[in-house]
C-alpha positions in Angstrom: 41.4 27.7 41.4 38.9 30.8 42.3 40.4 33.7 41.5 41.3 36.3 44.4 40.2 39.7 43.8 40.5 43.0 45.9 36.7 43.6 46.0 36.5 39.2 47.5 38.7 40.3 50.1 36.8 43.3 51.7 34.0 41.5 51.2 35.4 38.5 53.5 36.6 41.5 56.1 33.4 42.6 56.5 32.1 39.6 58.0 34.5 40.1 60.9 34.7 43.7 61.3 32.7 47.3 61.3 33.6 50.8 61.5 31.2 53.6 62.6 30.8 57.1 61.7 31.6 59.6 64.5 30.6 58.6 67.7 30.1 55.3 68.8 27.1 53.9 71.1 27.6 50.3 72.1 24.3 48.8 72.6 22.8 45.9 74.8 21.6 42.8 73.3 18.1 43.8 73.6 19.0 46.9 71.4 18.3 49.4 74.6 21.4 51.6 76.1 23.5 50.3 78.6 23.1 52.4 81.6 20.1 53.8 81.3 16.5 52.9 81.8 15.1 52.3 78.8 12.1 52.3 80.2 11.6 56.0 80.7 12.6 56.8 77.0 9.1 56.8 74.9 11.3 56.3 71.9 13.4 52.7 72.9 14.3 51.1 70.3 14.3 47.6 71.4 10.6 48.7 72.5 9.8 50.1 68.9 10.9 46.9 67.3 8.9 45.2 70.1 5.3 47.3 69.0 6.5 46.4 65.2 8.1 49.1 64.1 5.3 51.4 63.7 4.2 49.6 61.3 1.1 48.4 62.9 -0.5 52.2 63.3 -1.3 55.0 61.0 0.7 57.6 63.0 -2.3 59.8 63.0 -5.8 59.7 64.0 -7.7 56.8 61.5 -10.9 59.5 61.8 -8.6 61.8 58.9 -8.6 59.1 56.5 -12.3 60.0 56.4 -12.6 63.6 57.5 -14.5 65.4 54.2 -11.8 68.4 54.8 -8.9 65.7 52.8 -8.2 65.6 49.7 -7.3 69.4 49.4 -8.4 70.7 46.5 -5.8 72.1 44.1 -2.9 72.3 46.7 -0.6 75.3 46.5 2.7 74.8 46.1 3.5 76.5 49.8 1.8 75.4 53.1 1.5 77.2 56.5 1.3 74.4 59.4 0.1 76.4 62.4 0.3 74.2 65.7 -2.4 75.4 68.5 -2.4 75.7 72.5 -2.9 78.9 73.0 -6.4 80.1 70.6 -6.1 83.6 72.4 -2.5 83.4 70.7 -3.9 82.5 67.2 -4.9 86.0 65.6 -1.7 87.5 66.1 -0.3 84.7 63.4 -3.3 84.8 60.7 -2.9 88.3 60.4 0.1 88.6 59.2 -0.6 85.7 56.7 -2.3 88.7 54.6 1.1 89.4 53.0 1.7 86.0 51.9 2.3 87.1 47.7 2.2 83.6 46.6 -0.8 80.9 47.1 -0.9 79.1 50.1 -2.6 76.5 51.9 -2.9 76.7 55.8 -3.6 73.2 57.8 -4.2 74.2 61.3 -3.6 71.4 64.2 -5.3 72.3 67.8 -4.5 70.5 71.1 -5.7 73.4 73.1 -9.3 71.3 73.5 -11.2 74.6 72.3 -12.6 75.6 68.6 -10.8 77.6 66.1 -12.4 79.8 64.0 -10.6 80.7 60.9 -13.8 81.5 58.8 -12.3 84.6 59.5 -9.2 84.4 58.0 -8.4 87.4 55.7 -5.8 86.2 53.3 -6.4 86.8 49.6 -3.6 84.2 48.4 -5.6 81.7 50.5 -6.8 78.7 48.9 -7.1 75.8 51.3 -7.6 76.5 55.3 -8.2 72.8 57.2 -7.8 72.2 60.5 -7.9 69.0 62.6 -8.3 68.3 66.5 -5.0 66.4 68.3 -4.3 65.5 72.1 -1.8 67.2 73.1 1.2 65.5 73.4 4.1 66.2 72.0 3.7 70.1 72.3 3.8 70.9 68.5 5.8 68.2 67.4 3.7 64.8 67.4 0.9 66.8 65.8 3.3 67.9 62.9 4.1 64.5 62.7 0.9 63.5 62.3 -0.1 65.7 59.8 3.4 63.9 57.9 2.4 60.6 58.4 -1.3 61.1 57.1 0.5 62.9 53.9 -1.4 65.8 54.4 1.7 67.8 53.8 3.1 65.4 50.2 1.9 67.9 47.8 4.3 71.1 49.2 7.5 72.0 48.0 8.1 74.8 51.2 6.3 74.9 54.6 6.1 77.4 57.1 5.8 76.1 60.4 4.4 78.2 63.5 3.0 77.5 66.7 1.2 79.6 69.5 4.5 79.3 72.2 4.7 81.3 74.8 7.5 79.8 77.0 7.0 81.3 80.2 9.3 79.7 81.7 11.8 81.7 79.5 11.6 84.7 82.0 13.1 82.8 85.0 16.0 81.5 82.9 18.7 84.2 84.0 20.5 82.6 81.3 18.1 83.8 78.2 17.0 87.1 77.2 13.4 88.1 77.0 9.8 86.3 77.6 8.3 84.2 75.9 6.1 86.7 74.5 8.7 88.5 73.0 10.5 85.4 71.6 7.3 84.6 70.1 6.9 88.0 68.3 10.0 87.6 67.0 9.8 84.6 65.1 6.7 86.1 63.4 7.9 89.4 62.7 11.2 87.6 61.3 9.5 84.7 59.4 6.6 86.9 58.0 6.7 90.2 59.2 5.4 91.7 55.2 5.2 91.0 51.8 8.6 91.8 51.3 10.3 89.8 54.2 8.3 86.7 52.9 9.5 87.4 49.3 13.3 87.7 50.4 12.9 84.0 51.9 11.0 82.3 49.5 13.5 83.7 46.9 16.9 82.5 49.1 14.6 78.9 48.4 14.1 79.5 44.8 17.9 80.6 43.6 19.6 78.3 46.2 18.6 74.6 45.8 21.4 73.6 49.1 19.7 76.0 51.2 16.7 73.7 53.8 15.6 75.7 56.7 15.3 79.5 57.8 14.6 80.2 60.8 14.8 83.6 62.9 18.0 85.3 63.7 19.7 84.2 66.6 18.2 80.6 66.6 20.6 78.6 64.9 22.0 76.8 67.5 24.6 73.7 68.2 26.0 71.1 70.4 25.7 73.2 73.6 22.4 72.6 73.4 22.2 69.4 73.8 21.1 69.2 77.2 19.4 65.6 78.0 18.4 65.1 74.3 21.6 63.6 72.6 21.1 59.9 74.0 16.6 60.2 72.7 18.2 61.3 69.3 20.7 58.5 68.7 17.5 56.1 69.8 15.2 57.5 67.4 17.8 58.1 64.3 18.8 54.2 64.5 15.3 53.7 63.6 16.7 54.9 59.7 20.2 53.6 60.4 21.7 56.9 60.8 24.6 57.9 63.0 24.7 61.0 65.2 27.7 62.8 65.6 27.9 65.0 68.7 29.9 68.2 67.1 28.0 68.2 64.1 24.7 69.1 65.8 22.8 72.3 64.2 19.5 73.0 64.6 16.6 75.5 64.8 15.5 76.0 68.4 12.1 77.0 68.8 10.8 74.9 66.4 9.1 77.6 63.6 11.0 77.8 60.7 10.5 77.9 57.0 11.3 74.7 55.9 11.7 72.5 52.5 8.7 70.2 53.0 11.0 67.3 51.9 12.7 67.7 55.2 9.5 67.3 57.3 7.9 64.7 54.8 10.6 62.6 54.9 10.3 62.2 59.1 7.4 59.4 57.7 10.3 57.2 57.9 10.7 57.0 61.4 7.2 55.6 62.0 6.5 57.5 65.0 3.4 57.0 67.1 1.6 58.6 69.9 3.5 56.0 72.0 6.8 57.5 71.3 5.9 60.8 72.9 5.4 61.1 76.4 2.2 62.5 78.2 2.0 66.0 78.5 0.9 66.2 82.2 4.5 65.4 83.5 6.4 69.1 82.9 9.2 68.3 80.5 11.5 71.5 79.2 14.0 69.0 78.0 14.7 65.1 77.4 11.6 64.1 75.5 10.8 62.9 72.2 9.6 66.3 70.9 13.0 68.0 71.9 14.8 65.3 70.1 13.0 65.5 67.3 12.9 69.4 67.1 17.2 68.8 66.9 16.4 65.7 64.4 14.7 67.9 61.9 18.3 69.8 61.8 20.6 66.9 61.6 18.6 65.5 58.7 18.4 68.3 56.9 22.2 68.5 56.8 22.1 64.9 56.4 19.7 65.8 53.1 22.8 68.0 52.1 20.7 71.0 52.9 21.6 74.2 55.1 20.1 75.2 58.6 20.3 78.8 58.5 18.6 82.1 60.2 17.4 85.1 58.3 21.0 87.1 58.5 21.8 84.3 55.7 19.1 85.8 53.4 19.5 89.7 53.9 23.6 88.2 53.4 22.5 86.8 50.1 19.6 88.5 48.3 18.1 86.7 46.1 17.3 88.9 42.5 14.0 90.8 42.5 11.6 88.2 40.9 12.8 85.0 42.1 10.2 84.4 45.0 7.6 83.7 41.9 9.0 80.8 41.4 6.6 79.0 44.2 3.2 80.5 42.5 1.1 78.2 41.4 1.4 78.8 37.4 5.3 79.1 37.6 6.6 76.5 35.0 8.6 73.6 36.3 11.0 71.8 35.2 13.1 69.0 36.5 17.1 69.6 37.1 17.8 66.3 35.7 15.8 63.2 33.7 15.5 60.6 36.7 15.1 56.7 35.3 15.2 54.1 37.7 15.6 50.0 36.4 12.7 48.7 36.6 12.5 44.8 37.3 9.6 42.4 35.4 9.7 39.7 37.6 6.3 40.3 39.6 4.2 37.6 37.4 4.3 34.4 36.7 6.2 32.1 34.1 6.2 28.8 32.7 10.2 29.2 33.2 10.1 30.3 36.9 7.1 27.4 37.5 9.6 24.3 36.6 12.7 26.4 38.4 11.3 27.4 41.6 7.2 25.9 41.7 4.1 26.5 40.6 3.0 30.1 40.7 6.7 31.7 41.5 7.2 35.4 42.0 9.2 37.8 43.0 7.0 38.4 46.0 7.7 34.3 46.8 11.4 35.5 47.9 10.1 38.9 49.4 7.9 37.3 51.9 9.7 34.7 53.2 12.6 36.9 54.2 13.6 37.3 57.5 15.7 39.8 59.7 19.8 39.1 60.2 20.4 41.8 62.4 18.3 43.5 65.0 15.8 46.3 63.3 17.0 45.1 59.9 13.8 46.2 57.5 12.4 42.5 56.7 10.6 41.4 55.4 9.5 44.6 52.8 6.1 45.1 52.3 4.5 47.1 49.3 1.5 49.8 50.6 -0.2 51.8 47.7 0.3 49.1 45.5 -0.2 46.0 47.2 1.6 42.6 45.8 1.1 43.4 42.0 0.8 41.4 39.2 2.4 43.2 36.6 -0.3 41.3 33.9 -2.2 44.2 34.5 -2.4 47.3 32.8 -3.8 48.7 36.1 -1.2 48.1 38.2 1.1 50.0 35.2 -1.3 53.4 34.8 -0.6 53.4 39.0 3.4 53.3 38.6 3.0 55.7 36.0 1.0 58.3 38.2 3.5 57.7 40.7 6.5 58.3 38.5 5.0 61.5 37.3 4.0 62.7 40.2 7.6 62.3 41.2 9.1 63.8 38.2 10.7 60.3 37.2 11.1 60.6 33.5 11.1 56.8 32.8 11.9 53.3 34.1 15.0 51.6 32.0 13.4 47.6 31.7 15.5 45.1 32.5 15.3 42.8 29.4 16.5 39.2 29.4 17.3 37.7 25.9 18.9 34.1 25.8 20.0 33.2 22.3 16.7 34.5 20.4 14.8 33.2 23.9 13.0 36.2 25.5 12.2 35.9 29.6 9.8 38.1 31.6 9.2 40.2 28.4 5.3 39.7 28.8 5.2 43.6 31.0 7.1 45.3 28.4 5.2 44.1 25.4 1.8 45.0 27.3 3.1 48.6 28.3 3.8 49.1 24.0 0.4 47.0 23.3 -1.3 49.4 25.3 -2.3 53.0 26.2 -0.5 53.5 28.9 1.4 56.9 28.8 5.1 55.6 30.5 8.2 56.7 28.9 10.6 53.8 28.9 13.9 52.1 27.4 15.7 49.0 27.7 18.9 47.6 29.5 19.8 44.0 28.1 20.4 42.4 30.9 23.0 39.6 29.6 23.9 37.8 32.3 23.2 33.8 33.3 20.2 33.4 35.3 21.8 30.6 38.2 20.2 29.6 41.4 22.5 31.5 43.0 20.8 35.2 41.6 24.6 36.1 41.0 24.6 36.0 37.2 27.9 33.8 37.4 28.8 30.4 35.5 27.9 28.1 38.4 24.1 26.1 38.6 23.0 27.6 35.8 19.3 27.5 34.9 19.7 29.4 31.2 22.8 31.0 30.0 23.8 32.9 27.8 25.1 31.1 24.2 26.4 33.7 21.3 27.4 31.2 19.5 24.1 29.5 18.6 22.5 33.0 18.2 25.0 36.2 17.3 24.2 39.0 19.7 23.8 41.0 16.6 19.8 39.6 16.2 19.0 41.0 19.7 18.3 44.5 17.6 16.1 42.8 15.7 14.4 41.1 18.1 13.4 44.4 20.1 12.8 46.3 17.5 9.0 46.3 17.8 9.6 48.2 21.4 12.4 50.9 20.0 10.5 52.5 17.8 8.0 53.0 19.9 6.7 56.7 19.9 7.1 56.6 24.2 10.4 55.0 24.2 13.2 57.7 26.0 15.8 59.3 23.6 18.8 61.4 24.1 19.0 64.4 21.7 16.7 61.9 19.2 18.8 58.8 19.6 16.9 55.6 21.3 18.7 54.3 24.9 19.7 51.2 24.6 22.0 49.8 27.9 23.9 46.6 27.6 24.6 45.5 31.3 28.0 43.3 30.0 29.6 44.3 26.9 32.3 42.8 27.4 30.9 38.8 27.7 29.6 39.5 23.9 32.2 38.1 21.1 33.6 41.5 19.1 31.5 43.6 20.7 32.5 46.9 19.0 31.1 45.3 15.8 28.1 43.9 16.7 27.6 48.1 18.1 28.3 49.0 14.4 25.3 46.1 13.1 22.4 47.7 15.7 23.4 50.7 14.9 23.1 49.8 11.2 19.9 47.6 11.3 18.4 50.5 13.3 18.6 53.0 10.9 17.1 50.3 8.4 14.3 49.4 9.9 13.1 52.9 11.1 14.5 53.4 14.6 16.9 56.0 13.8 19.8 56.7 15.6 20.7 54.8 19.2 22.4 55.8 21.8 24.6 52.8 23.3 25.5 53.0 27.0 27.0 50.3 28.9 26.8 49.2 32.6 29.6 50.4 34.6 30.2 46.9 36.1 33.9 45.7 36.7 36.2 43.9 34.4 35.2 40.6 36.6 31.7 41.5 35.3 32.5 41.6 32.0 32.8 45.6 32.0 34.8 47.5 30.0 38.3 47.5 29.9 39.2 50.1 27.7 36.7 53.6 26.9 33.3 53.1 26.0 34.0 54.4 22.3 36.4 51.8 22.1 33.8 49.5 22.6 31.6 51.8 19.8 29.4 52.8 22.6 28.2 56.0 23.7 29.0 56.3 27.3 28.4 54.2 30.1 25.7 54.5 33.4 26.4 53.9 37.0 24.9 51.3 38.6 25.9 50.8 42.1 27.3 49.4 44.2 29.1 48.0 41.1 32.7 49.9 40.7 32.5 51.1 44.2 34.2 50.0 47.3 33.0 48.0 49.8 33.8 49.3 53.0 32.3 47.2 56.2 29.4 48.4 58.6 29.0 48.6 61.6 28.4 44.8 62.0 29.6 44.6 66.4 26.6 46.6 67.1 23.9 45.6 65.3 23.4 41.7 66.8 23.6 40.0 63.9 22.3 36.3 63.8 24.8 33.5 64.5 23.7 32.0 61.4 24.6 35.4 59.1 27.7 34.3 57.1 27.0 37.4 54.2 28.5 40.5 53.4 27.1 43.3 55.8 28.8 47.1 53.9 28.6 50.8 54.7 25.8 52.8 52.7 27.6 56.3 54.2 30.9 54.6 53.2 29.4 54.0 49.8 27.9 57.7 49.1 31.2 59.3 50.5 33.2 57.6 47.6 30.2 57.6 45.0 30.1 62.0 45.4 33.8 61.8 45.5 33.8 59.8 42.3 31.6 62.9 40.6 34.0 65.3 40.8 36.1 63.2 37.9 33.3 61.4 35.8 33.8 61.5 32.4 31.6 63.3 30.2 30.1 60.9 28.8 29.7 58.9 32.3 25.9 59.0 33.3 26.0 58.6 37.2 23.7 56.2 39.1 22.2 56.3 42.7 21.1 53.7 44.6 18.7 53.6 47.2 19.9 50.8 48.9 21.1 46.7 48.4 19.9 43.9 50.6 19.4 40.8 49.1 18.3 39.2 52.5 15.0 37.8 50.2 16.9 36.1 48.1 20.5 35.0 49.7 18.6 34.9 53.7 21.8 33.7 55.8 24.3 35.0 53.1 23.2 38.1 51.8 25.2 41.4 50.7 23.4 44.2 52.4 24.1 47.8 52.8 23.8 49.4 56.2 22.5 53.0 56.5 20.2 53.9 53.9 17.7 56.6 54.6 15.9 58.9 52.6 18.3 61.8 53.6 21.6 60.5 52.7 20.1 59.4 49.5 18.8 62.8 48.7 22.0 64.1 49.2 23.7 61.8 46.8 21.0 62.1 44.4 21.4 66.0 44.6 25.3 65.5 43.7 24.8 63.9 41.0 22.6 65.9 39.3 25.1 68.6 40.1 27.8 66.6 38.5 25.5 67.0 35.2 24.2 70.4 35.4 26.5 71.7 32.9 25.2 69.3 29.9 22.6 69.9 27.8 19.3 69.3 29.1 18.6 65.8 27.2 22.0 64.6 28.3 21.4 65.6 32.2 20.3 62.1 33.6 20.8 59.9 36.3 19.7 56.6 36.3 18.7 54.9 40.0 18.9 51.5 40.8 15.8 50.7 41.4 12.0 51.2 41.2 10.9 48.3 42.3 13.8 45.8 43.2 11.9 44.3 46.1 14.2 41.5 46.7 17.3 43.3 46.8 15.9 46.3 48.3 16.5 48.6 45.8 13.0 50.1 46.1 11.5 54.0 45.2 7.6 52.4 45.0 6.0 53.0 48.8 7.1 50.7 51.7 5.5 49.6 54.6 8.5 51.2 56.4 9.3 54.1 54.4 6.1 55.2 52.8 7.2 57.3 49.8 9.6 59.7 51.4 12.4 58.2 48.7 10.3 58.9 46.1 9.8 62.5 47.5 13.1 63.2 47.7 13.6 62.2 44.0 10.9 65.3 43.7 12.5 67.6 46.0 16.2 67.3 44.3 14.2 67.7 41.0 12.2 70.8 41.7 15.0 72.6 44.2 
């Protein structure tokens, strides 16, 4: 008789039910809102889905992958984004960039159909000035977004956004104070005004790593500004499966703002397109894309577990004398936290996987052939930068590796599968240590059956797992050739070793006490045992980890974590879905909740997301609501929750780099580029 477990039932619950976050949109069949001509909303999303998703355009003008101005040279750490209608306007704003004390980079974007000149521009922390022609649509939001989706702005930790406004129409609103000319100078004289303004807010960035966006005084606004916008903000934020919740609304109006670039890179995710902004010749001072976005950029950067705040915040809060050095360019860095994501082998083929599941068998065979069980559900996944790799070649590793670094991963933890002496999928591994390439890695034995299935339980199994015909005590043995390897990641000198389910291995605490042992013997040195933090079902632990002889233990969710149903009555799901469709904002509420009680030697995990649509198709568990926002925000938690350690012991592992067929991917997406890789960066440098 099968066993009934708490975690079985919710999972059976959620087939049948949903629950929402804050308010609750009902949508018609054809994903459009009921009511309403869809029509007349550039950013429908049953007519987004319809063009593909975005997917099928750049975003921005194909001539910039081209233009000679791109790659900048040596970015600076800071970039000025200056949006242009108005040239006679322009001056007034370069100027004043002559107190900038840090280097900067200024990208200049004109709709006004006249040249720029900014030969002339006399700033001596200048390094690179570009500037590109748009059309102008979308005032000076679509060509912000373009400049995003072309990843003109990736390299940037902070951005200052401006924009030649002057808002005439401000002087017959009885309702506002001022012009638009004086609006305009006093964004500028609050955003830059000198040296020592600039200083004060690049300093509130440096010493508070919660704190996104600045914006003049006075601009900070909420929900009574919603005006026609809140219905074109629910449309585009279900693009990224994110709920908007009326009260909560806080934004910066006016749209100039310093800004953490995270926040702006990360709008690549919702794959906007000059058709999702309407044309400029109809006057719009409200109910467009660009006024939803311009509240969007606020909700996700509260979403990102940053602050929306105006400049009372940083004369409220000054930040000490130095700390605005922090963004020069020779300013050392170094990360909060050591990021290592698992890292799946499976992208090559195998005699094993050839008899299993045909000839020539990949992971990519199950990533391709997926297919969507709900309306806007991301599949099938498709890689970008790195195409469908074969992970034979060294090639495709020195890419990951760039990748990683330039995202301030510190190492992937391999999955390693060991069946009674019989190594699987250990070919990558082996060429990363036969090699040259410069990756930092360390292993998790991943000691589970391999079944049809891809559950790791006792039913149709294809190779098991059999300690009695080899002790687990060889597996040291048998990878010792990779420990000792000089690139392989320690904690205060003590090799990682992971064992995903200690507790399906016969006297486990003594076969600890052999590797440890046989370690020392052979010339490892010292490990550092961690287990998986699975549940007892899962062979976890059921006692402490030192009772086990281990070390600790790592998150990896969504193991040990409720599962608490989506929003499955308004999503359209296929007749023939008969999975398991949970809450990812359920999940990270309980996961940061969690933190606040982990034990010292807990090492929390993060997931990006879990949808294992490829594999399972009509019977998949998949998570519902993972963006690059609410996963910064968790990430940032948990590298809270391990500030306090040392610095080698201040790591948090995320599930995964490249789990393609459970969705579980940082690598770039055809759908989300590589803003979840960015925000890895951003959490790490804020």
């Amino acid at each position: 008789m099968r066993r009934i477990t708490v975690a079985g039932v919710r999972r059976r619950l959620a087939r049948y039910r949903g629950i929402a976050k804050g308010a609750v949109v009902t949508y018609l069949q054809d994903g459009t809102l009921p009511g309403r001509d869809s029509s007349r909303a550039a950013v429908d999303f049953g007519a987004w889905l319809r063009r593909g998703a975005g997917r099928k355009a750049s975003g921005h003008p194909d001539s910039w992958r081209i233009d000679p101005q791109l790659p900048l040279d040596e970015p600076a750490r800071v970039a000025v984004l200056v949006h242009v209608f108005y040239p006679e306007l322009l001056p007034e704003l370069l100027e004043r960039l002559a107190a900038m004390p840090v280097e900067f980079d200024l990208v200049v974007t004109n709709s006004s159909g006249k040249p720029v000149d900014l030969a002339g521009v006399a700033a001596p922390m200048l390094r690179n000035c570009v500037s590109f022609d748009t059309e102008n649509r979308g005032r000076d939001i679509f060509p912000l977004v373009q400049v995003v989706n072309a990843g003109i702005l990736d390299p940037y930790e902070l951005v200052l956004k401006m924009h030649t406004k002057k808002s005439a129409w401000r002087t017959e609103r009885v309702d506002l104070e001022g012009s638009g000319d004086a609006w305009r100078a006093g964004f500028i004289e609050e955003l830059v005004g000198d040296g020592d303004r600039i200083r004060a807010i690049l300093g509130a960035f440096a010493e508070d790593p919660n704190l996104g966006l600045v914006t003049a005084e006075g601009n900070v606004v909420g929900s009574e500004h919603w005006g026609a916008d809140e219905p074109i903000t629910r449309e585009l934020l279900r693009r990224i499966e994110l709920d908007v919740v009326h009260d909560d609304l806080r934004f910066a109006a006016g749209s100039m703002y310093w800004v953490r670039a995270f926040v702006l890179q990360g709008l690549r995710s919702l794959n906007l397109t000059a058709a999702d902004f309407e044309d400029e010749r109809s006057a719009h001072i409200d109910g467009t894309t660009a006024h939803a976005l311009e509240r969007s950029i606020g909700i996700l950067s509260r979403e990102a577990g940053l602050t929306v705040e105006d400049t009372r915040h940083v004369r409220e809060h000054p930040a000490a004398e130095e700390a605005w050095t922090r963004f020069t360019l020779d300013a050392p860095r170094v990360p909060a936290a050591r990021f290592v994501p698992f890292y799946l082998p499976q992208f090559h083929p195998t005699e094993e996987n050839d008899v299993w599941w045909g000839k020539g068998f990949t992971e990519w065979t199950n990533v391709t052939a997926a297919r969507p069980v709900y309306r806007g559900q991301h599949q099938p996944r498709f890689p970008t930068e790195l195409g469908f790799y074969d992970l034979r070649l060294d090639e495709i590793r020195e890419q990951q590796r760039e990748l990683a670094e330039d995202h301030d991963i510190a190492g992937f933890m391999y999955y390693h599968y060991w069946f009674a002496g019989r190594p699987l999928l250990e070919l990558p591994v082996n060429r990363l240590v036969e090699g040259d390439v410069e990756q930092p890695f360390c292993l998790m034995w991943a000691n589970e059956n391999w079944t049809r299935r891809w559950d790791g339980r006792s039913s149709d199994v294809l190779i098991g797992q059999d300690y009695d015909k080899v002790p687990a005590e060889q597996f040291i043995d048998d990878v010792a050739h990779l420990l000792e390897d000089r690139r392989y990641l320690r904690v205060n000198g003590k090799a990682v070793l992971a064992i995903y389910r200690p507790g399906q291995i016969p006297d486990f605490p003594a076969v600890a006490a052999t590797w440890r042992a046989r370690a020392r013997e052979v010339g490892i040195g010292e490990l550092f045992l961690l287990s998986v933090s699975v549940a007892e079902e899962f062979d976890g632990l059921t006692s402490s980890a030192a009772d086990y002889g281990l070390d600790g233990s790592l998150g990896f969710p969504p193991h040990n974590l409720s599962w608490v149903a989506g929003p499955a009555e308004h999503l359209s799901l296929d007749p023939s879905f008969r999975g398991n469709l949970m809450s990812y904002g359920a999940l990270v509420t309980e996961a940061i909740k969690k933190l606040r009680t982990m034990p010292d030697d807990y090492y929390p995990g993060v997931m990006v997301n879990f949808d294992n649509t490829a594999r399972r198709q009509w019977r998949p568990d998949l998570w519902y609501g993972s963006n690059p926002y609410t996963f910064r925000r968790w990430l940032a938690e948990s590298v809270h929750a391990v500030a306090h350690r040392p610095a080698d012991e201040r790591i948090v592992f995320i599930n995964a780099w490249n789990e393609w067929a459970e969705g579980a991917i940082l690598e770039p997406t055809d759908r989300f580029g590589r803003t979840y890789l960015q925000a890895v960066r951003d959490v790490g440098r804020s």
